[in-house]
C-alpha positions as protocol buffer text, in pm:
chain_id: "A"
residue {
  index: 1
  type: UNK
  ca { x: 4383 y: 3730 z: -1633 }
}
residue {
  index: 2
  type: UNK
  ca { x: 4079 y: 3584 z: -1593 }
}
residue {
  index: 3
  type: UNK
  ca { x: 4033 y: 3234 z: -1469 }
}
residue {
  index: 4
  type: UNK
  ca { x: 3869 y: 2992 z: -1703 }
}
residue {
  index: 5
  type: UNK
  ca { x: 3527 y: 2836 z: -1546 }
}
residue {
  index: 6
  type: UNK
  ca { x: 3531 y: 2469 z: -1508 }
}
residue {
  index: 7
  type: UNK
  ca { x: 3162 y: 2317 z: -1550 }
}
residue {
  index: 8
  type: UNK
  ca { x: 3061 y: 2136 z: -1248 }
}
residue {
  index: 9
  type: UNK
  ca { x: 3037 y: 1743 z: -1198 }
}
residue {
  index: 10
  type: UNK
  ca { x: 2614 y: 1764 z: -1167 }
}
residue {
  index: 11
  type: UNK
  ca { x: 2427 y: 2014 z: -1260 }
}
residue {
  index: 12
  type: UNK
  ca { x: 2165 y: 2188 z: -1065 }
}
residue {
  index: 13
  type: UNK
  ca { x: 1839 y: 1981 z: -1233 }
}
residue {
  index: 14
  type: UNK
  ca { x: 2032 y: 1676 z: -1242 }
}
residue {
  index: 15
  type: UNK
  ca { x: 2152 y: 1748 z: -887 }
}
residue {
  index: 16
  type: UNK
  ca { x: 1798 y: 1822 z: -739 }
}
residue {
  index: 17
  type: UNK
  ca { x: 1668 y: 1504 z: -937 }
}
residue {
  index: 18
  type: UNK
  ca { x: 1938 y: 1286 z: -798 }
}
residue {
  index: 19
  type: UNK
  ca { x: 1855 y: 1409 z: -482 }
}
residue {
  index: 20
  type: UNK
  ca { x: 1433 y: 1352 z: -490 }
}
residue {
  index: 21
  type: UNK
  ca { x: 1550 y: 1022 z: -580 }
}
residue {
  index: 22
  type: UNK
  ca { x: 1763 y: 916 z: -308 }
}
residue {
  index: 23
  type: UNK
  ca { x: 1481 y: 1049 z: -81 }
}
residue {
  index: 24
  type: UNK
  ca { x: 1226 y: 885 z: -219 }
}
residue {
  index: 25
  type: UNK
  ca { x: 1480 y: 546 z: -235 }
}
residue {
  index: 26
  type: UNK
  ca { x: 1526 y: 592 z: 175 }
}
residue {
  index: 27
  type: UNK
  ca { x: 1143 y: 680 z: 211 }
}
residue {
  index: 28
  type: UNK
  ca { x: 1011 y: 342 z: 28 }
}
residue {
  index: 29
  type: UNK
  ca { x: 1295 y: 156 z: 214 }
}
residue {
  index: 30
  type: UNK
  ca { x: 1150 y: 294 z: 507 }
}
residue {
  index: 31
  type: UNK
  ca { x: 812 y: 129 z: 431 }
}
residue {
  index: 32
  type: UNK
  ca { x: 936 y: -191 z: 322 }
}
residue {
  index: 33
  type: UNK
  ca { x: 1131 y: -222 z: 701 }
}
residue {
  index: 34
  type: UNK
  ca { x: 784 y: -101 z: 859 }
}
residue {
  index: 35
  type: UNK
  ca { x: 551 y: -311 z: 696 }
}
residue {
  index: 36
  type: UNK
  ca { x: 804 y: -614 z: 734 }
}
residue {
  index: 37
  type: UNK
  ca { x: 788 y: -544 z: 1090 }
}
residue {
  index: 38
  type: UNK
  ca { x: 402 y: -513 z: 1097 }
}
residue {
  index: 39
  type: UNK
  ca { x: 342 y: -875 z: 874 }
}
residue {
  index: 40
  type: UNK
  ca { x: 587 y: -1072 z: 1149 }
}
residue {
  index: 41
  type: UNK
  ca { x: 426 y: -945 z: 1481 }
}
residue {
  index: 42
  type: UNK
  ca { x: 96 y: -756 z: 1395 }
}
residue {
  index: 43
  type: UNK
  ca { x: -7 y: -762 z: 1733 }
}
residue {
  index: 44
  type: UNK
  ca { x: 224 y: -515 z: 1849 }
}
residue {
  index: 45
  type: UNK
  ca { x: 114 y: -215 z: 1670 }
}
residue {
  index: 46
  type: UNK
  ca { x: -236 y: -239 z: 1794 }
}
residue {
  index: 47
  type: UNK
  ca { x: -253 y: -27 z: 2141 }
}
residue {
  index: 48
  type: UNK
  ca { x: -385 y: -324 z: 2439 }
}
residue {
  index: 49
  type: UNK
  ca { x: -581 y: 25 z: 2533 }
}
residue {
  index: 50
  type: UNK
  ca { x: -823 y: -43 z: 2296 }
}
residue {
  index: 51
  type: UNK
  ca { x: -859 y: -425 z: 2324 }
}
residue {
  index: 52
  type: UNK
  ca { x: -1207 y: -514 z: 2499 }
}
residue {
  index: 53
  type: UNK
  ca { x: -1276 y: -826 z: 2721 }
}
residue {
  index: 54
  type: UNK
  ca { x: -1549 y: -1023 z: 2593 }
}
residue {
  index: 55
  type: UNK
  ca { x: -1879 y: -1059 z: 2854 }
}
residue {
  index: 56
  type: UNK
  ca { x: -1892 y: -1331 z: 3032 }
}
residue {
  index: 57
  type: UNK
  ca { x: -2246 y: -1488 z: 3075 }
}
């Protein structure tokens, strides 16, 4: 006899949607940590490499 088919917990669309969102959930969390960092020392992302000296007279 044949084995009845059980439908799965999530299907495939809901499944691949769940999935874009969780990536897109880590992705924006991502930027929120980055830009935090960035707005409480802004001075560190900026190379010292391209800081110039001002002449002196």
């Amino acid at each position: 006899m044949e084995s009845p088919m059980t439908e799965p917990f999530v299907d495939v669309d809901q499944g691949i949607c769940l999935t874009f969102l969780s990536l897109m959930g880590l992705f924006l969390l991502a930027m929120m940590v980055r830009c935090a960092k960035l707005i409480v020392d802004p001075y560190t992302a900026i190379p010292t490499s391209t800081w110039q000296e001002e002449p002196l007279d």
